[in-house]
Structures are given as C-alpha cells and as structure tokens.
C-alpha positions as CSV (number, residue, x, y, z in Angstrom):
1,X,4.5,13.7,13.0
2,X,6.2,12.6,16.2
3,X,7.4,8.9,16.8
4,X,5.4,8.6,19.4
5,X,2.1,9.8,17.8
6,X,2.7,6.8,15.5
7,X,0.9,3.7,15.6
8,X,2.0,0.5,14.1
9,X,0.2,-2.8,14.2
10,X,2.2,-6.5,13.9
11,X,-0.2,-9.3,13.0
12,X,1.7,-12.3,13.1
13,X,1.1,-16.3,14.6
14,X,4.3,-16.7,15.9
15,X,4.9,-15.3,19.6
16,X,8.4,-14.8,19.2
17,X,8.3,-13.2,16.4
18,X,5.5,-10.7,17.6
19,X,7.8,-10.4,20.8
20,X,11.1,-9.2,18.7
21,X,9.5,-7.1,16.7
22,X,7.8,-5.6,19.3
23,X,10.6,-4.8,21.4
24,X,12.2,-3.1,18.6
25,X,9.7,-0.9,17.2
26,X,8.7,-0.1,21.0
27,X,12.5,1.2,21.6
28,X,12.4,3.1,19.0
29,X,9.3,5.1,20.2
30,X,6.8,3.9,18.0
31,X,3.2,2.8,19.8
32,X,3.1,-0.6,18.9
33,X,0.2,-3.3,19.1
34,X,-0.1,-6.8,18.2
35,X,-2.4,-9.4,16.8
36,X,-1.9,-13.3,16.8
37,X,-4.0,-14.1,13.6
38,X,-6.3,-12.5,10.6
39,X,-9.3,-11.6,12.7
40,X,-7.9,-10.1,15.5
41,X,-5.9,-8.3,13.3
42,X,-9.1,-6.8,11.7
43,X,-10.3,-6.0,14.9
44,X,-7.5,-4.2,16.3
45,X,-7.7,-2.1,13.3
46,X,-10.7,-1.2,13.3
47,X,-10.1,0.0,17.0
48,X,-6.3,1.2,16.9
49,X,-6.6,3.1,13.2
50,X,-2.8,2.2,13.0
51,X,-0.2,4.5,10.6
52,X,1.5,1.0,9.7
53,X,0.3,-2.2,9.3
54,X,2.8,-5.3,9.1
55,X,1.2,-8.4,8.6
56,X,1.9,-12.0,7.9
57,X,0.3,-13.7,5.1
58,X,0.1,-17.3,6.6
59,X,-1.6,-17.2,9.8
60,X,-4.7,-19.5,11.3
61,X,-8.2,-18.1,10.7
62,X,-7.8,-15.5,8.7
63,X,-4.7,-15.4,6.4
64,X,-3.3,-12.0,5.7
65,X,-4.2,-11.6,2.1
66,X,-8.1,-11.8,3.3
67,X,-7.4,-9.7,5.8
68,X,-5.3,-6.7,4.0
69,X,-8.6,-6.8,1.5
70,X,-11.4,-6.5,4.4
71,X,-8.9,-3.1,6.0
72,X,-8.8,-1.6,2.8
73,X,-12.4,-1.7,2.2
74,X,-12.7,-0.5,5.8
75,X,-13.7,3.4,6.5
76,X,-10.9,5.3,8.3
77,X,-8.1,2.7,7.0
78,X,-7.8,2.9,2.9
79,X,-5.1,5.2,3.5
80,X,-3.1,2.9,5.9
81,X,0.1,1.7,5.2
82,X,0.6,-2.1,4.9
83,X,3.3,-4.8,4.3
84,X,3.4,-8.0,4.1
85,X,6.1,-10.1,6.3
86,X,5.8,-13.2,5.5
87,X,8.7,-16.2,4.7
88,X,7.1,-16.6,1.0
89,X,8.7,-15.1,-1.3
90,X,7.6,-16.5,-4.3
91,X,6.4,-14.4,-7.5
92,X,2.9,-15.3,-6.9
93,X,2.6,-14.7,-3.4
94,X,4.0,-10.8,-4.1
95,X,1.3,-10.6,-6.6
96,X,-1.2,-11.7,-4.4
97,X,-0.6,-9.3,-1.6
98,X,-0.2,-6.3,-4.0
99,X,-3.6,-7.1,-5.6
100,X,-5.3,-7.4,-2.4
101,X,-3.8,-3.9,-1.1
102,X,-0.7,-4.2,0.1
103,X,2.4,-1.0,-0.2
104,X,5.2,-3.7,0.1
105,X,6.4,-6.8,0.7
106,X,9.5,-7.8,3.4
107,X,10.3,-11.5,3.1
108,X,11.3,-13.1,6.6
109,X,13.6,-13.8,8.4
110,X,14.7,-10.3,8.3
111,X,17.0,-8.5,10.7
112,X,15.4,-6.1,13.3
113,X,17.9,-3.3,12.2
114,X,16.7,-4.3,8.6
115,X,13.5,-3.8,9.6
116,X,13.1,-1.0,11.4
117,X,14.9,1.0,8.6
118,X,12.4,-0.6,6.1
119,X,9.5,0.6,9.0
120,X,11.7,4.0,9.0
121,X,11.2,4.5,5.3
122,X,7.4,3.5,4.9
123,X,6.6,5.8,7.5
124,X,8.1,8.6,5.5
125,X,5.1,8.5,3.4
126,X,3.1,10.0,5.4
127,X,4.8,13.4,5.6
128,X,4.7,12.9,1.7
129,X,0.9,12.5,2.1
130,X,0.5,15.9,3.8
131,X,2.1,18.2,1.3
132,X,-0.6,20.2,-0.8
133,X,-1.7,18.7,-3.3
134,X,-4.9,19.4,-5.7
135,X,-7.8,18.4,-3.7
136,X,-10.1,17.6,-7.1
137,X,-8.6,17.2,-10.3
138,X,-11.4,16.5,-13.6
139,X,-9.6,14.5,-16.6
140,X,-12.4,13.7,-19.3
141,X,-15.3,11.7,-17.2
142,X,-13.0,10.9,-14.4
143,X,-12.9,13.0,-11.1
144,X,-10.0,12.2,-8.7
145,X,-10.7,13.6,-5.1
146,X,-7.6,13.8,-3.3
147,X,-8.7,14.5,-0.3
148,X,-11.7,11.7,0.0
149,X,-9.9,9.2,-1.9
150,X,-12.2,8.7,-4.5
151,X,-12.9,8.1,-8.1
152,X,-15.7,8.9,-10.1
153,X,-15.8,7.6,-13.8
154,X,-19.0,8.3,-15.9
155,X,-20.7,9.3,-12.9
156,X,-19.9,5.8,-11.2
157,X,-17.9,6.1,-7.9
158,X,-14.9,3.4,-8.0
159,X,-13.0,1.7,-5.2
160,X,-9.4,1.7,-5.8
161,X,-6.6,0.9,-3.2
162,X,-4.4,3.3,-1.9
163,X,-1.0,2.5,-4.9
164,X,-3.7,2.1,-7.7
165,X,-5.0,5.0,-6.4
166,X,-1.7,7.2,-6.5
167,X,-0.8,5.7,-9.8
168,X,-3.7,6.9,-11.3
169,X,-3.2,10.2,-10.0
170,X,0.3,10.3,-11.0
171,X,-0.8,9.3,-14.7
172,X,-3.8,11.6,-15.1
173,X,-1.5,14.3,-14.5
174,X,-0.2,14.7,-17.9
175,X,-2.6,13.0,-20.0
176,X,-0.2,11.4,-22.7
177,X,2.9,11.9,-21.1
178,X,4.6,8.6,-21.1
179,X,5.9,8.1,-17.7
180,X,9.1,6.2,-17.7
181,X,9.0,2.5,-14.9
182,X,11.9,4.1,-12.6
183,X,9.9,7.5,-12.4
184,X,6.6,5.3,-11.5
185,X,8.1,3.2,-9.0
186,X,9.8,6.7,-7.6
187,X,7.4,8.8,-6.9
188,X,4.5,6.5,-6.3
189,X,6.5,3.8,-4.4
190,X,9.4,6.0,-3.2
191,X,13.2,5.7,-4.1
192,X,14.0,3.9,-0.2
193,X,11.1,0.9,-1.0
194,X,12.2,-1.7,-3.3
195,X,9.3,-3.4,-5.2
196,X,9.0,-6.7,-7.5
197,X,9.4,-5.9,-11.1
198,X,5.9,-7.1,-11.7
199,X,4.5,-4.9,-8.9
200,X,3.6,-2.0,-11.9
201,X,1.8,-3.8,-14.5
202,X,-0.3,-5.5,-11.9
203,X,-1.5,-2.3,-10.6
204,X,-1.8,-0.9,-14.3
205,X,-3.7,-4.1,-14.8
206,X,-6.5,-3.7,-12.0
207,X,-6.6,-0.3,-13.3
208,X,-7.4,-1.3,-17.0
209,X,-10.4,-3.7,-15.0
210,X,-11.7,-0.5,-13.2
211,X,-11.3,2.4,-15.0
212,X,-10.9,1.0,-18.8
213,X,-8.2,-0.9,-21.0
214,X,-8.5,2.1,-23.4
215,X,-7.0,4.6,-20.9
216,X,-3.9,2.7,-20.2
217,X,-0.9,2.2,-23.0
218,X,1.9,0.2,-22.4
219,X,5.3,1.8,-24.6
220,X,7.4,-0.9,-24.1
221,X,10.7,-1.0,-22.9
222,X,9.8,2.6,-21.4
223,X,7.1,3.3,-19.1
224,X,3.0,3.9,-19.2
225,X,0.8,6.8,-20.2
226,X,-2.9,7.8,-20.1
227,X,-4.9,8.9,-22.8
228,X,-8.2,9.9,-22.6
C-alpha cells in the first residue's frame, strides 16, 4: 500500500500538538486528519475508516480509553491500528489502554522523527495482515475466522480485540506448544514495537475471561500454551 493511500487519524486536545504532528505525518505523504477530543474522534472514524489511529488518553468529553473501546466495537474499524500518545506513563494507564484495545502505547513528549519511525513501523502491519493466511481454522469447539475476525466457542460468537485476537490465533496453532514471551511479543506485536512487560499476561488474562481459564497455561519463566 502506497503512502498516500494511507489514512491516519490524531485525536488529541492540544492544538499544537495536533498541528506538529500533523505537519509531519503530512510531509511524509500520509493523509492525515484530526480530532480535538473523544467524540469527534469517534465521529471521524466512523467517516474516515483510518489505517492508524493515534490518540490521547486525557482529553475533554470523551477520554481516549472510552473512546478506543466504542472504535473497536465499531463495524469496519476492529482491525484498525491504534496507539495511545498520551504524557502518562504509569503501569496502570498502559494496562488500561491495552485492555480497552489499544496496539501500543507512545508516552509524550516524543520527538517527531521518534514518531514518525514509531508510525513507520505500525503501519508495517498492515502488509503483515495481507499475506495468506488460513481463512478458518477449527481447534476443539473453537472456530477462528481470519478473514471476519471472529470467534465462535460452543456455538457462542465472541468479541475479541484485534491483539487478543492474533494471540489467540497464534496459540491455537500448535495446541500445546509452549510458546516462549519474546516469540509472542514477536510475531503478534512485531520485533520494531516495544511493549510493557505486562502487556502479555493482560491479553492472556481477557482471554482466560472469554474463551476459558482451562485453555490458557502459564510455564513460568518461559512462555504460554493452549491446550484444549
């Protein structure tokens, strides 16, 4: 995909921030739009369908967390790319935006240059996205629909965001295979994104919630496996 096919959204409640970041995603080629706060950020992406979505997390209105929750529960944007950019970077915070969505988290200020190579490297994921990959895949009562992004357990559809989704889908490929952390965070997260150390057993958490505690075993010190 060209840079100029690509779409980014900035949702952020400081002008000049909006207007720096702007200026240098625009320059390099990238169609770029803006939002001042949580709502008009929804709005605009429910009309844009951005590739990228960065988005503050402290903002009037609508803070981001609510926000990155209501797009990834919107049709024609679960498989959106977003991150957080946001001057909190506590623990907590991280948690939060993971659990409510989120593909990463940049803590501000950050230097354009710093940026647009982070923006660079997120955006690689979507030519990831487009190679081949088994459209339906069956493991016990689970069905994993690739190209719907859906998940069927017991006959129950499930709602899972777009990492939870890919981690499950990286697991369930070799049922009880343990999958060492570093390979996780590599080819779910990618080797160029740098994550919290928490962010795997959150998403292994949600996915204990959703699809069953029993599924999920923890060797620790190594990795994660599924077992049916």
């Amino acid at each position: 995909m060209k840079k100029q096919d690509i779409r980014i959204l900035l949702v952020d409640d400081e002008p000049d921030i909006l207007e720096i970041l702007k200026y240098n995603l625009s320059s390099e080629g990238y169609q770029v739009s803006t939002a001042k706060n949580g709502v008009e950020g929804v709005e605009k992406a429910k009309k844009k369908k951005p590739h990228l979505i960065i988005l503050d997390v402290m903002m009037p209105e609508m803070d981001g967390i609510e926000a990155c929750e209501i797009i990834r529960n919107t049709d024609g944007l679960k498989d959106t790319i977003i991150t957080f950019l946001t001057a909190r970077g506590e623990d907590y915070s991280q948690v939060a935006g993971f659990e409510a969505g989120a593909d990463d988290y940049i803590t501000k200020p950050v230097k354009p240059k710093v940026l647009v190579s982070k923006v660079k490297a997120l955006l690689r994921r979507l030519k990831e996205d487009q190679e081949p990959q088994p459209e339906i895949k069956k493991v016990g009562d689970i069905v994993i629909n690739r190209e719907e992004y859906k998940v069927v357990n017991a006959g129950k559809e499930i709602v899972l965001p777009r990492k939870e989704f890919e981690l499950l889908s990286l697991l369930t490929s070799k049922p009880d295979k343990v999958f060492k952390r570093e390979v996780i965070l590599d080819k779910v997260w990618g080797q160029e994104v740098v994550v919290g150390g928490r962010t795997i057993d959150v998403h292994i958490r949600k996915l204990r919630e959703k699809i069953g505690d029993h599924h999920f075993i923890t060797v620790k010190g190594v990795g994660y496996k599924f077992v049916l």
